[in-house]
mmCIF file of the N, C-alpha and C atoms, coordinates in Angstrom:
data_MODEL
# 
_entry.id   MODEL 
# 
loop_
_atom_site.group_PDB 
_atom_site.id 
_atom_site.type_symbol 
_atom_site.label_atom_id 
_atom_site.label_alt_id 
_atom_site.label_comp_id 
_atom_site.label_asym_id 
_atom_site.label_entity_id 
_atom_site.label_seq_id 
_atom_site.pdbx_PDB_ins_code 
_atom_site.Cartn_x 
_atom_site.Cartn_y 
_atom_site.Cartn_z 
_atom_site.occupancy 
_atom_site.B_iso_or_equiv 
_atom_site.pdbx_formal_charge 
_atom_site.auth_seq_id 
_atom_site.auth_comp_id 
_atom_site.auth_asym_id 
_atom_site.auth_atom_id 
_atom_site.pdbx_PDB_model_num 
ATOM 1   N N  . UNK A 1 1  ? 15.229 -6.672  63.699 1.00 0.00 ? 1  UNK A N  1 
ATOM 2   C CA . UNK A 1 1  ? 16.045 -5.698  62.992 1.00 0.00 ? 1  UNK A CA 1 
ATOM 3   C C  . UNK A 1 1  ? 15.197 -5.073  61.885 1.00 0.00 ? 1  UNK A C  1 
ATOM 4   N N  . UNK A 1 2  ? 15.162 -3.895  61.686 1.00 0.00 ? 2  UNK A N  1 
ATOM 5   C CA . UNK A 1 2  ? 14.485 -3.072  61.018 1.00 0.00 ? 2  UNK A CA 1 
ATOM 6   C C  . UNK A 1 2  ? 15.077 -2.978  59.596 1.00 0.00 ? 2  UNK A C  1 
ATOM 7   N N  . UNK A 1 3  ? 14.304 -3.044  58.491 1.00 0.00 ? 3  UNK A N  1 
ATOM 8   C CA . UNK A 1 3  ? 14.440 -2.933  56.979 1.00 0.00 ? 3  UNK A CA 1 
ATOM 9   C C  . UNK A 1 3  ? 15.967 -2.563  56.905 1.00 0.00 ? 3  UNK A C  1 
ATOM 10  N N  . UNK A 1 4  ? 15.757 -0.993  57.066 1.00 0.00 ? 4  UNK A N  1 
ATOM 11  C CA . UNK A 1 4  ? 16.687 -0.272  56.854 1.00 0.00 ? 4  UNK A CA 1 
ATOM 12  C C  . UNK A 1 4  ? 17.605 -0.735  57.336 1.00 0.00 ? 4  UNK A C  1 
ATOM 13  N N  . UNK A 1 5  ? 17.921 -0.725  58.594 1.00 0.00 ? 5  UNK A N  1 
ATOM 14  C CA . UNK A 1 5  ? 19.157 -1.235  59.432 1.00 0.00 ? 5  UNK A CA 1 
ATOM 15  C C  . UNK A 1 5  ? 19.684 -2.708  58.279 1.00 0.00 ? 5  UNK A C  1 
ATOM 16  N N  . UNK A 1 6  ? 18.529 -3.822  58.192 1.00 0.00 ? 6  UNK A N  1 
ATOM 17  C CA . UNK A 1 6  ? 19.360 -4.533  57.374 1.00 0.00 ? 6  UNK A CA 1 
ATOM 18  C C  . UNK A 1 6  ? 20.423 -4.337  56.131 1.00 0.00 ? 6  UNK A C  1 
ATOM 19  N N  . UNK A 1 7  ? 19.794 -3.208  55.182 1.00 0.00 ? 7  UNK A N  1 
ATOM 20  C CA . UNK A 1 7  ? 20.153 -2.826  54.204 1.00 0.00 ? 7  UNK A CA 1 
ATOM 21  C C  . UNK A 1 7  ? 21.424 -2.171  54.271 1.00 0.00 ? 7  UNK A C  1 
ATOM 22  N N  . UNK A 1 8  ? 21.807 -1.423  55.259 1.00 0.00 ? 8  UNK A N  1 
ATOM 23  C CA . UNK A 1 8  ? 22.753 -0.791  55.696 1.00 0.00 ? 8  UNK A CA 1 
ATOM 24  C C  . UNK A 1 8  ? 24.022 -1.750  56.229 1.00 0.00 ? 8  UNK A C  1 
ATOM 25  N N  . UNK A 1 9  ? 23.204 -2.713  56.768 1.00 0.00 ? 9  UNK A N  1 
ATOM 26  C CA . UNK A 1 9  ? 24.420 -4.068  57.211 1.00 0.00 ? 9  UNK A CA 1 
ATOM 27  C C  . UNK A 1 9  ? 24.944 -4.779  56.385 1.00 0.00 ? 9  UNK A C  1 
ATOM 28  N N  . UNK A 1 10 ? 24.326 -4.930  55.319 1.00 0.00 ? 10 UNK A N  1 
ATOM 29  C CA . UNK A 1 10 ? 25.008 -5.679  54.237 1.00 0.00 ? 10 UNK A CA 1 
ATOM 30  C C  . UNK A 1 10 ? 25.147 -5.100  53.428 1.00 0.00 ? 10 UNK A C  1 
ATOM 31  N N  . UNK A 1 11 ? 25.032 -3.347  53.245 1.00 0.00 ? 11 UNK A N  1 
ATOM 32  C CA . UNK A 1 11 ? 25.759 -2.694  52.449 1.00 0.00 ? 11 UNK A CA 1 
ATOM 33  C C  . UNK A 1 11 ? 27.351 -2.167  52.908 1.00 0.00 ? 11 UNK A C  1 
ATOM 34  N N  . UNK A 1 12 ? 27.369 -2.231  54.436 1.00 0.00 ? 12 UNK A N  1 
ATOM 35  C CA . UNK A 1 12 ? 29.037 -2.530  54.885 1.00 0.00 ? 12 UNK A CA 1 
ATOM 36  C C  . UNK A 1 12 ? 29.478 -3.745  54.684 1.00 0.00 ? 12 UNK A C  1 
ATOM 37  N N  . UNK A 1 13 ? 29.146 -4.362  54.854 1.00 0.00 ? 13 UNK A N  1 
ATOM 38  C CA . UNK A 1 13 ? 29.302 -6.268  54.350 1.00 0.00 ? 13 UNK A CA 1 
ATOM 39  C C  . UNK A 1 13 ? 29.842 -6.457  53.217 1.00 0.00 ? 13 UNK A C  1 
ATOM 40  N N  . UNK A 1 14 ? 28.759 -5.682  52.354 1.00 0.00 ? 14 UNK A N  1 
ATOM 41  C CA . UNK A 1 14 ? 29.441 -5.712  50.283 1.00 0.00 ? 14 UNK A CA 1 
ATOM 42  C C  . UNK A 1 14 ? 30.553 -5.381  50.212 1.00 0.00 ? 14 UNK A C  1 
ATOM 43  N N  . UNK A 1 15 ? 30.911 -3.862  51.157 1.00 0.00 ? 15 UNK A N  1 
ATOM 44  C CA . UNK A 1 15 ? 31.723 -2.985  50.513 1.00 0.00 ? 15 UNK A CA 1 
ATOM 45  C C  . UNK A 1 15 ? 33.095 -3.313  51.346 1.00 0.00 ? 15 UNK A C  1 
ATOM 46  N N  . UNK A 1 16 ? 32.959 -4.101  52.545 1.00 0.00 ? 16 UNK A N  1 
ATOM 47  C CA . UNK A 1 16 ? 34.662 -4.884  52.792 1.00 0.00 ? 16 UNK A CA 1 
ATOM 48  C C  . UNK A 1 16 ? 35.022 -5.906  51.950 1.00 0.00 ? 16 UNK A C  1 
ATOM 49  N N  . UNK A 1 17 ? 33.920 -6.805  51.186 1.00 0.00 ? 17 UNK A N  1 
ATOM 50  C CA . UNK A 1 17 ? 34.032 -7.887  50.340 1.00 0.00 ? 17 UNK A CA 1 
ATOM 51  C C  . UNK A 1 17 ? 33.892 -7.640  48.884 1.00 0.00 ? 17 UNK A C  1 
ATOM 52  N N  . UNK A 1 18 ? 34.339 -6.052  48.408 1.00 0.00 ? 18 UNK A N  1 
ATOM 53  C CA . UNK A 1 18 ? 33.901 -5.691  47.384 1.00 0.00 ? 18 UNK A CA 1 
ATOM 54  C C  . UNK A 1 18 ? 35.672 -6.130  46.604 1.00 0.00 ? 18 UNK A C  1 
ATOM 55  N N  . UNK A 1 19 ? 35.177 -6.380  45.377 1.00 0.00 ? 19 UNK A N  1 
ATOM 56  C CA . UNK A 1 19 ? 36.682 -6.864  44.473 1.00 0.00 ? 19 UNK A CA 1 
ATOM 57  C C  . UNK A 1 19 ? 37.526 -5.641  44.909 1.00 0.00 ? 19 UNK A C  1 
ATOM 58  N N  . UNK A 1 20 ? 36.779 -4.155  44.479 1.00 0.00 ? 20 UNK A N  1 
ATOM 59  C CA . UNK A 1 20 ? 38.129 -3.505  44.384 1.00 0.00 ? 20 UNK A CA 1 
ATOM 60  C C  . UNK A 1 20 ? 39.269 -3.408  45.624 1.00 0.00 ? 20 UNK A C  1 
ATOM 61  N N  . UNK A 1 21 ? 38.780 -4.029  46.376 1.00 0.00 ? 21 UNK A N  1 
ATOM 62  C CA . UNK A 1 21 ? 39.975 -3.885  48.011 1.00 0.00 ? 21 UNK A CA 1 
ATOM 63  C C  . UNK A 1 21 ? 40.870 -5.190  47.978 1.00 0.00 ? 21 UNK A C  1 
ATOM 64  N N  . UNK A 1 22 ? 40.511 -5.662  47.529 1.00 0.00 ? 22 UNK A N  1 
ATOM 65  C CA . UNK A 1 22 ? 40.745 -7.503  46.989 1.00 0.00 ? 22 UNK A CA 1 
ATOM 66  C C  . UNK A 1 22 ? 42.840 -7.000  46.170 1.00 0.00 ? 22 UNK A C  1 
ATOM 67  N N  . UNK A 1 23 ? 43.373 -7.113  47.001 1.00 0.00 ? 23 UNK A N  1 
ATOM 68  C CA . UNK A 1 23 ? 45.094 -6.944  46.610 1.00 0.00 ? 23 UNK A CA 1 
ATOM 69  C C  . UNK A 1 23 ? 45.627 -8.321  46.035 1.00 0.00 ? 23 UNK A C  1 
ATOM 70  N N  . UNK A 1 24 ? 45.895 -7.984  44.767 1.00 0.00 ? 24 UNK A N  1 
ATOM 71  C CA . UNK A 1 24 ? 46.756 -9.122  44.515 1.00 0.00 ? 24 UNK A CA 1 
ATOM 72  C C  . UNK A 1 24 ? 48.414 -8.911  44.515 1.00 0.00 ? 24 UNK A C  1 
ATOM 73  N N  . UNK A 1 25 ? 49.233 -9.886  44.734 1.00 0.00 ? 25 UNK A N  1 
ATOM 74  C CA . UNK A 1 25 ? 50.984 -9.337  44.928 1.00 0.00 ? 25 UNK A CA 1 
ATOM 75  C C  . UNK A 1 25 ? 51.275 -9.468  43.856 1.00 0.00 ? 25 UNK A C  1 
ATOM 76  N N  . UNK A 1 26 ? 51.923 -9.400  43.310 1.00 0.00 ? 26 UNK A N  1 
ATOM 77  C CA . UNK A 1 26 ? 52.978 -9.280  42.180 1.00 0.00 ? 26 UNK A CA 1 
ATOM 78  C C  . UNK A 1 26 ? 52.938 -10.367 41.890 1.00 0.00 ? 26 UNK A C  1 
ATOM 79  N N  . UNK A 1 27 ? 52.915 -10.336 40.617 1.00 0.00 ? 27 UNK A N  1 
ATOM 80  C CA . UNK A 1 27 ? 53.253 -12.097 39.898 1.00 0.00 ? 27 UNK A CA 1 
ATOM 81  C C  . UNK A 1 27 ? 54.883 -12.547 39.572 1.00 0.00 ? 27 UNK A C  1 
ATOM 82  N N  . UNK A 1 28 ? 54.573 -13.921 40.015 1.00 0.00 ? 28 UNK A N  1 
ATOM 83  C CA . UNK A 1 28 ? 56.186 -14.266 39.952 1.00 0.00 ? 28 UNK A CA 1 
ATOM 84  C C  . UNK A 1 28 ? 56.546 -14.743 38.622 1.00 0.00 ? 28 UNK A C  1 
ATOM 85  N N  . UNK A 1 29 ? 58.372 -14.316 38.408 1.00 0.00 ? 29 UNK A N  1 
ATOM 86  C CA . UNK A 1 29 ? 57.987 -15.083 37.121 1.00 0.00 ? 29 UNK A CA 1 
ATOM 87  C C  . UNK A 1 29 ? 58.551 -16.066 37.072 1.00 0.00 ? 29 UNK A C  1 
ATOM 88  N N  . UNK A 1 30 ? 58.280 -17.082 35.424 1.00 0.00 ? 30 UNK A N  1 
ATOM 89  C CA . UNK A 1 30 ? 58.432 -18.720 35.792 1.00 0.00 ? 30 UNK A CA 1 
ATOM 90  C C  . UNK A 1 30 ? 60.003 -19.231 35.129 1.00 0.00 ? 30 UNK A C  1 
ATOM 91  N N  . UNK A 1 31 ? 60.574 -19.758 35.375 1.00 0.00 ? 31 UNK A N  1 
ATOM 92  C CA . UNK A 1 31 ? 61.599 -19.891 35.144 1.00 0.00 ? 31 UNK A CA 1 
ATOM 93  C C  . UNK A 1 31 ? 62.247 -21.318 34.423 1.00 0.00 ? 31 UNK A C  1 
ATOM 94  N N  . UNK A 1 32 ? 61.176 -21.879 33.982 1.00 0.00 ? 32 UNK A N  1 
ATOM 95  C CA . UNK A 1 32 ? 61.263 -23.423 33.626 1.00 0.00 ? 32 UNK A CA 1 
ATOM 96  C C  . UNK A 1 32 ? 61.351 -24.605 34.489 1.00 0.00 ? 32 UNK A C  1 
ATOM 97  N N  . UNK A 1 33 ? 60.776 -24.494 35.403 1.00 0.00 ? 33 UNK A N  1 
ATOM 98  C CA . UNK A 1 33 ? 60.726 -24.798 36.471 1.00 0.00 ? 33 UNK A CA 1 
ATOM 99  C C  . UNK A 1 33 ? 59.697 -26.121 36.324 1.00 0.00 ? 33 UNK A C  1 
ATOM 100 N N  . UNK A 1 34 ? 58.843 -27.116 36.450 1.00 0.00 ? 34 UNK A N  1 
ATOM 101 C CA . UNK A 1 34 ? 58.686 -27.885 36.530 1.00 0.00 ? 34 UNK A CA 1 
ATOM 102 C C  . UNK A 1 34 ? 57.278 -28.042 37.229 1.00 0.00 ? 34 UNK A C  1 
ATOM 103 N N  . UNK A 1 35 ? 58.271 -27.749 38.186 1.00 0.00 ? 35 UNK A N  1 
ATOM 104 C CA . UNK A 1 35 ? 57.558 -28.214 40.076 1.00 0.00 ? 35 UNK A CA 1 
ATOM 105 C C  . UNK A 1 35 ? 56.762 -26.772 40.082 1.00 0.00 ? 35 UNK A C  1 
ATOM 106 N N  . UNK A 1 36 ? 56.704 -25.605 39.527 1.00 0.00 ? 36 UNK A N  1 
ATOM 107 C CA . UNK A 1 36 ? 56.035 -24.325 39.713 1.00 0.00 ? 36 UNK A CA 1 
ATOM 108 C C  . UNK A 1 36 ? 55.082 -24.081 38.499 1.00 0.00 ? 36 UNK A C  1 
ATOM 109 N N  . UNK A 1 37 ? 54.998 -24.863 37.796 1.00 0.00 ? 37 UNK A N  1 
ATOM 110 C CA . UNK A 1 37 ? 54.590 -24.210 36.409 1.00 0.00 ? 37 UNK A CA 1 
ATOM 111 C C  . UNK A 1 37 ? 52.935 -24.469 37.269 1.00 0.00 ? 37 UNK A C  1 
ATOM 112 N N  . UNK A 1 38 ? 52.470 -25.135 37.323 1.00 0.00 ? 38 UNK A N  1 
ATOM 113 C CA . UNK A 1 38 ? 50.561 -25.161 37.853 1.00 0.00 ? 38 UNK A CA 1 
ATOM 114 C C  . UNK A 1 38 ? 50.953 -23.852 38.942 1.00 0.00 ? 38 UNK A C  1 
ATOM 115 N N  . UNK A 1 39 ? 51.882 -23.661 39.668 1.00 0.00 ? 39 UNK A N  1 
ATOM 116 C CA . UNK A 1 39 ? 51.295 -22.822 40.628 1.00 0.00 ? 39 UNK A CA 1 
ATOM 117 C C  . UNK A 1 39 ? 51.279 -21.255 39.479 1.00 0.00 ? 39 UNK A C  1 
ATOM 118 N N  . UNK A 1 40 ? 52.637 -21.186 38.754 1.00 0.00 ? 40 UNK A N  1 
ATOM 119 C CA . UNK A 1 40 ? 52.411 -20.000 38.009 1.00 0.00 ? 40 UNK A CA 1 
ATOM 120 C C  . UNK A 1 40 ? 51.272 -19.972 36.937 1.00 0.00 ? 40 UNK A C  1 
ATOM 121 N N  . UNK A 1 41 ? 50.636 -21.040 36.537 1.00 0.00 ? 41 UNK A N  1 
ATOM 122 C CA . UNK A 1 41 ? 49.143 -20.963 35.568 1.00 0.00 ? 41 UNK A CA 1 
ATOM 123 C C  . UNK A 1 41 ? 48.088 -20.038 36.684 1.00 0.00 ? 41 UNK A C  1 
ATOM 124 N N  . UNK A 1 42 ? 48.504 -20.313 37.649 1.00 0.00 ? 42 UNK A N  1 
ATOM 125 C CA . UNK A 1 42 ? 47.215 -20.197 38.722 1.00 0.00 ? 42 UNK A CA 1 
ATOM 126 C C  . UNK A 1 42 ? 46.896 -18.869 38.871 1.00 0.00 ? 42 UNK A C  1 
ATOM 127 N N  . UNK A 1 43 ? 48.577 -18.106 39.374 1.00 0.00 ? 43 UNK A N  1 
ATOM 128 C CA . UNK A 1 43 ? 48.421 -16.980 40.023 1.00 0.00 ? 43 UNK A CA 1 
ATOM 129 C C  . UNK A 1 43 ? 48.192 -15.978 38.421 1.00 0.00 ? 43 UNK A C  1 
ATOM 130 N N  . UNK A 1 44 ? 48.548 -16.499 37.288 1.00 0.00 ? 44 UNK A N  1 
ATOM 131 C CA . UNK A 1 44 ? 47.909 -15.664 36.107 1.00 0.00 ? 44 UNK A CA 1 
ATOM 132 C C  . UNK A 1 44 ? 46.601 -15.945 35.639 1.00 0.00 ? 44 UNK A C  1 
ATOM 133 N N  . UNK A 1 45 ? 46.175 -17.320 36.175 1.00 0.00 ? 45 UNK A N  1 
ATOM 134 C CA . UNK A 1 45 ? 44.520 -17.027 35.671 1.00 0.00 ? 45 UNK A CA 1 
ATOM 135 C C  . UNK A 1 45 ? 43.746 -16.165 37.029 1.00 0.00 ? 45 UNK A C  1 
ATOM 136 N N  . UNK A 1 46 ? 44.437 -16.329 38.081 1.00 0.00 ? 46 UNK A N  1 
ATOM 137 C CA . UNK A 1 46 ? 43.851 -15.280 39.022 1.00 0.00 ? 46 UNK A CA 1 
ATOM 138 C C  . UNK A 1 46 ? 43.652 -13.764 38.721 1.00 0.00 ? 46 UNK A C  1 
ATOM 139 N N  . UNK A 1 47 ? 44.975 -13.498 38.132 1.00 0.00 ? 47 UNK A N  1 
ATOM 140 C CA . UNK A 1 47 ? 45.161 -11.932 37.958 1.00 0.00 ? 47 UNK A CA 1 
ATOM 141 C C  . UNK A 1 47 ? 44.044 -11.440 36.879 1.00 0.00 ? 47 UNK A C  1 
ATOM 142 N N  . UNK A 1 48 ? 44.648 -12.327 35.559 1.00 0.00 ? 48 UNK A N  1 
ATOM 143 C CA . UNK A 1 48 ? 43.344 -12.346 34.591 1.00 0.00 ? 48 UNK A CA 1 
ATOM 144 C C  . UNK A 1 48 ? 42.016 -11.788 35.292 1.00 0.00 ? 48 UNK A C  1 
ATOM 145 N N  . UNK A 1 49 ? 41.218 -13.163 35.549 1.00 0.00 ? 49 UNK A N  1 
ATOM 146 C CA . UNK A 1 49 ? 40.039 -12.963 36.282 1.00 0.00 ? 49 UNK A CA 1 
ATOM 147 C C  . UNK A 1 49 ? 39.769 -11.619 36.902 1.00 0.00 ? 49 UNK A C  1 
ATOM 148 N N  . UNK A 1 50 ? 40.405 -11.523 38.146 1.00 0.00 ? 50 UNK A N  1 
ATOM 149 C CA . UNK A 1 50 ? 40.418 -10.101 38.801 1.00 0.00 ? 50 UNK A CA 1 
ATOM 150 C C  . UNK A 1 50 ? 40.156 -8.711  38.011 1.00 0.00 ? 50 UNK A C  1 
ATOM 151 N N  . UNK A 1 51 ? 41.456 -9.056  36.655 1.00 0.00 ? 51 UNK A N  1 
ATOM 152 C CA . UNK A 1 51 ? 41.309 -7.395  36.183 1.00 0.00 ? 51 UNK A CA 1 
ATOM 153 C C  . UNK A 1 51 ? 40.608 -7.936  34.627 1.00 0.00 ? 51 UNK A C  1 
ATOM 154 N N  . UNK A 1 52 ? 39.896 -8.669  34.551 1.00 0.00 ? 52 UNK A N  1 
ATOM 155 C CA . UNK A 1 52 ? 39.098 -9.097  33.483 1.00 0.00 ? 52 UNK A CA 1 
ATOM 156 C C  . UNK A 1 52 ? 38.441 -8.101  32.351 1.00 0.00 ? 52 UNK A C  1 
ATOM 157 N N  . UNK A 1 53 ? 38.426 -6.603  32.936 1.00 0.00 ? 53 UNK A N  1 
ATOM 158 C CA . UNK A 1 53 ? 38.338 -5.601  31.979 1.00 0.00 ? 53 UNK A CA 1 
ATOM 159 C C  . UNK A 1 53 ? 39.265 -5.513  30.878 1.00 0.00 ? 53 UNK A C  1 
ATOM 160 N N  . UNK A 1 54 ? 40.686 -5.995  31.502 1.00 0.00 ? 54 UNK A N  1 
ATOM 161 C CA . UNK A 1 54 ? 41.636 -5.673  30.420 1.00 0.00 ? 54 UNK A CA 1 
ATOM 162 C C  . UNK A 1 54 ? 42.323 -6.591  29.444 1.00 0.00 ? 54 UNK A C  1 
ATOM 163 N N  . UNK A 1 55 ? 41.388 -7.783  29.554 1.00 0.00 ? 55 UNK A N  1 
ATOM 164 C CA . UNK A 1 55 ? 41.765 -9.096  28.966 1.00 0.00 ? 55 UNK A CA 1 
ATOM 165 C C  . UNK A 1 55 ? 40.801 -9.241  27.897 1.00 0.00 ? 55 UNK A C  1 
ATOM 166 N N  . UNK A 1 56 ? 39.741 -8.490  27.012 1.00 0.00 ? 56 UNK A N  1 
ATOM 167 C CA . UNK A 1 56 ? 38.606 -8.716  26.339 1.00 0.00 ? 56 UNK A CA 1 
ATOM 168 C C  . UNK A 1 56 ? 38.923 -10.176 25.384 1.00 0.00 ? 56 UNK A C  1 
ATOM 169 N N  . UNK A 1 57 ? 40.390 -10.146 24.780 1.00 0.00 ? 57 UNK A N  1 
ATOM 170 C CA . UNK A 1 57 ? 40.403 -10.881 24.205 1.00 0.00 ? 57 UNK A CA 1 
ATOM 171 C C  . UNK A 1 57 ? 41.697 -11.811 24.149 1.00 0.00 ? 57 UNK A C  1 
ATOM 172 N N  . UNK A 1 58 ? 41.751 -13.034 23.547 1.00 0.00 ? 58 UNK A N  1 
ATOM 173 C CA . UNK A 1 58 ? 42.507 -14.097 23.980 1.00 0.00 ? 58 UNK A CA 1 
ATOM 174 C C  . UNK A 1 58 ? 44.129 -13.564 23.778 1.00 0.00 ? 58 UNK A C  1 
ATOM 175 N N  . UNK A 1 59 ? 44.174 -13.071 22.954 1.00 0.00 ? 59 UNK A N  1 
ATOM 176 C CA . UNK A 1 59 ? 45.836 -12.616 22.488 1.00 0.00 ? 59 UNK A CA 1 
ATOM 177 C C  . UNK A 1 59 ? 46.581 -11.864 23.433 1.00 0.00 ? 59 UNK A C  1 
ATOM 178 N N  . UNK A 1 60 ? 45.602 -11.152 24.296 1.00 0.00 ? 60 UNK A N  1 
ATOM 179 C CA . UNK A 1 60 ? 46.025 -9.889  25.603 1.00 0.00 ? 60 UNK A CA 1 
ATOM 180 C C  . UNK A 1 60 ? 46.081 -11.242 26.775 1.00 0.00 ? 60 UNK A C  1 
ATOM 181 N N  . UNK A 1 61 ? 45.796 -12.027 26.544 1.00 0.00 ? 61 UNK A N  1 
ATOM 182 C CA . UNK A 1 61 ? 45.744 -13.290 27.872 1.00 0.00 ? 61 UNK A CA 1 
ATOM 183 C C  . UNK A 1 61 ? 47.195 -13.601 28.030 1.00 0.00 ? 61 UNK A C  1 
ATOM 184 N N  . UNK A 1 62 ? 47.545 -14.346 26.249 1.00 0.00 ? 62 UNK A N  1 
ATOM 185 C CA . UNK A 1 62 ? 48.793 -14.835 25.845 1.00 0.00 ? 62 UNK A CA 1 
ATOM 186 C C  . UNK A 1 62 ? 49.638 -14.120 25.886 1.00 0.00 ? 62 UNK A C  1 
ATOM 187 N N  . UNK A 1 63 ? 49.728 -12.534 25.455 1.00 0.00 ? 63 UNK A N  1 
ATOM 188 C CA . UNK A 1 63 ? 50.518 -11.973 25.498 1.00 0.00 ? 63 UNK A CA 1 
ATOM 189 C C  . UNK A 1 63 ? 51.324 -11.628 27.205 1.00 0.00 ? 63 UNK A C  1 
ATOM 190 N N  . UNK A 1 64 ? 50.059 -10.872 28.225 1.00 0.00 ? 64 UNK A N  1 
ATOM 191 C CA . UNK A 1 64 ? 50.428 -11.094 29.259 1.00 0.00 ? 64 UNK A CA 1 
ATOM 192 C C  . UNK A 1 64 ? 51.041 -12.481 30.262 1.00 0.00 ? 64 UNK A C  1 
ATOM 193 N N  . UNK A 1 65 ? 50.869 -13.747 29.545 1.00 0.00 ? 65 UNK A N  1 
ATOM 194 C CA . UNK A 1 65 ? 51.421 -14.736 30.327 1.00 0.00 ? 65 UNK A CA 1 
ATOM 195 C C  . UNK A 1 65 ? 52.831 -14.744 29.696 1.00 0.00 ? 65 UNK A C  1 
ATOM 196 N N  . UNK A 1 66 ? 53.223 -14.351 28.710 1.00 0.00 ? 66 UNK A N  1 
ATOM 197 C CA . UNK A 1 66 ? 54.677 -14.461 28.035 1.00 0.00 ? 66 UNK A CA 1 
ATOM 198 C C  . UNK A 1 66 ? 55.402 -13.524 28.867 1.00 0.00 ? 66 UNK A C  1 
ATOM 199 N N  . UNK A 1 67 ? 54.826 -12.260 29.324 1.00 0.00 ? 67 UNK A N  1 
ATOM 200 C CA . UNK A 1 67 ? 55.760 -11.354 29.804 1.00 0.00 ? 67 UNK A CA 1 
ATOM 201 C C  . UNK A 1 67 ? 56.419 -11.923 31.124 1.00 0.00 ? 67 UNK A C  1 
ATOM 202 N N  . UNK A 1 68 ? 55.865 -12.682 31.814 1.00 0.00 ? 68 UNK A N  1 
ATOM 203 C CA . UNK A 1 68 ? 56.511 -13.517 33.033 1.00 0.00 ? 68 UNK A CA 1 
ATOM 204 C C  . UNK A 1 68 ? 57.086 -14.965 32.385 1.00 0.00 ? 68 UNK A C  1 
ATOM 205 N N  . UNK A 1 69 ? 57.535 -14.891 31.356 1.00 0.00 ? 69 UNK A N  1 
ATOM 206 C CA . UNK A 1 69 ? 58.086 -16.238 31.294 1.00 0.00 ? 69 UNK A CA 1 
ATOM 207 C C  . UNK A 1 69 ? 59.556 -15.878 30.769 1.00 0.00 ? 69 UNK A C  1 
ATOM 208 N N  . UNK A 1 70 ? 60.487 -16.588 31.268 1.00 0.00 ? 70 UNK A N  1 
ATOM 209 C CA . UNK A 1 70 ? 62.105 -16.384 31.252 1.00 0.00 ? 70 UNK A CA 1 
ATOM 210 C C  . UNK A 1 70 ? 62.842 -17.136 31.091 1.00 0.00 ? 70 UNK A C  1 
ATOM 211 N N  . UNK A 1 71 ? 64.406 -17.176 30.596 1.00 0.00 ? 71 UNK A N  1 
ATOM 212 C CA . UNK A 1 71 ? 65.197 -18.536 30.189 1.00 0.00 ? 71 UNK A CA 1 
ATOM 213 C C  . UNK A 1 71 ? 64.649 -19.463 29.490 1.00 0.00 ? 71 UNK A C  1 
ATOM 214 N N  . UNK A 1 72 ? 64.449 -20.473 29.569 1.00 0.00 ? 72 UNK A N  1 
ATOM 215 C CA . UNK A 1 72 ? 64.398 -21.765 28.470 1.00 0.00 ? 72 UNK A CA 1 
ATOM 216 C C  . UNK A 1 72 ? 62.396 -21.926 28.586 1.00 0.00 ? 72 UNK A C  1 
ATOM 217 N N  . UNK A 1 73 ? 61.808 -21.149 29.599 1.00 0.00 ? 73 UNK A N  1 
ATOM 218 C CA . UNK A 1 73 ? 60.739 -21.271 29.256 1.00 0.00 ? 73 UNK A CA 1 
ATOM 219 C C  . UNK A 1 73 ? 59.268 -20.245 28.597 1.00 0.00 ? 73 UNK A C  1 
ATOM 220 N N  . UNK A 1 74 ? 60.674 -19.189 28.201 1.00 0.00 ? 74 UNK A N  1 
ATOM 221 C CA . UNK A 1 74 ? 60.325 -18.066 26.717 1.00 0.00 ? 74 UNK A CA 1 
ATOM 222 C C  . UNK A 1 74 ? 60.498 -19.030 25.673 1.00 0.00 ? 74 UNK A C  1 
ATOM 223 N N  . UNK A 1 75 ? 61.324 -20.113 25.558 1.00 0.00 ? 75 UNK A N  1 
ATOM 224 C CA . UNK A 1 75 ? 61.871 -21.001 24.216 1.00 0.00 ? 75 UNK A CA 1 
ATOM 225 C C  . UNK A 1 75 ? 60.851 -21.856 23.831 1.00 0.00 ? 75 UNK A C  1 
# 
């Protein structure tokens, strides 16, 4: 396989495995729940991570994990 040709193969390669195509669903929110709370840490340190531009600093972390939290586990 020739230079080029390689370069070209794993520049389609990058660009199906590139973040921006990478969909995340909607985050659920947590409800005091128990049995869900690790899975809901998860899917917000995921989102975090992902859009990590818009998290520079810790208070935008906290703030966004409060907005999914509801009933007795806003309290």
């Amino acid at each position: 396989m020739s230079s080029q040709s390689e370069r070209v193969m794993l520049s389609q390669e990058a660009s199906i495995f590139s973040a921006d195509k990478i969909k995340i669903s909607t985050l659920n929110l947590y409800h005091d729940d128990r049995d869900k709370l690790e899975a809901y840490l998860v899917q917000i340190e995921l989102y975090i991570k992902r859009h990590s531009f818009q998290f520079k600093f810790i208070e935008n972390k906290v703030l966004f994990a409060f907005i999914y939290l509801r009933d007795n586990a806003f309290t």
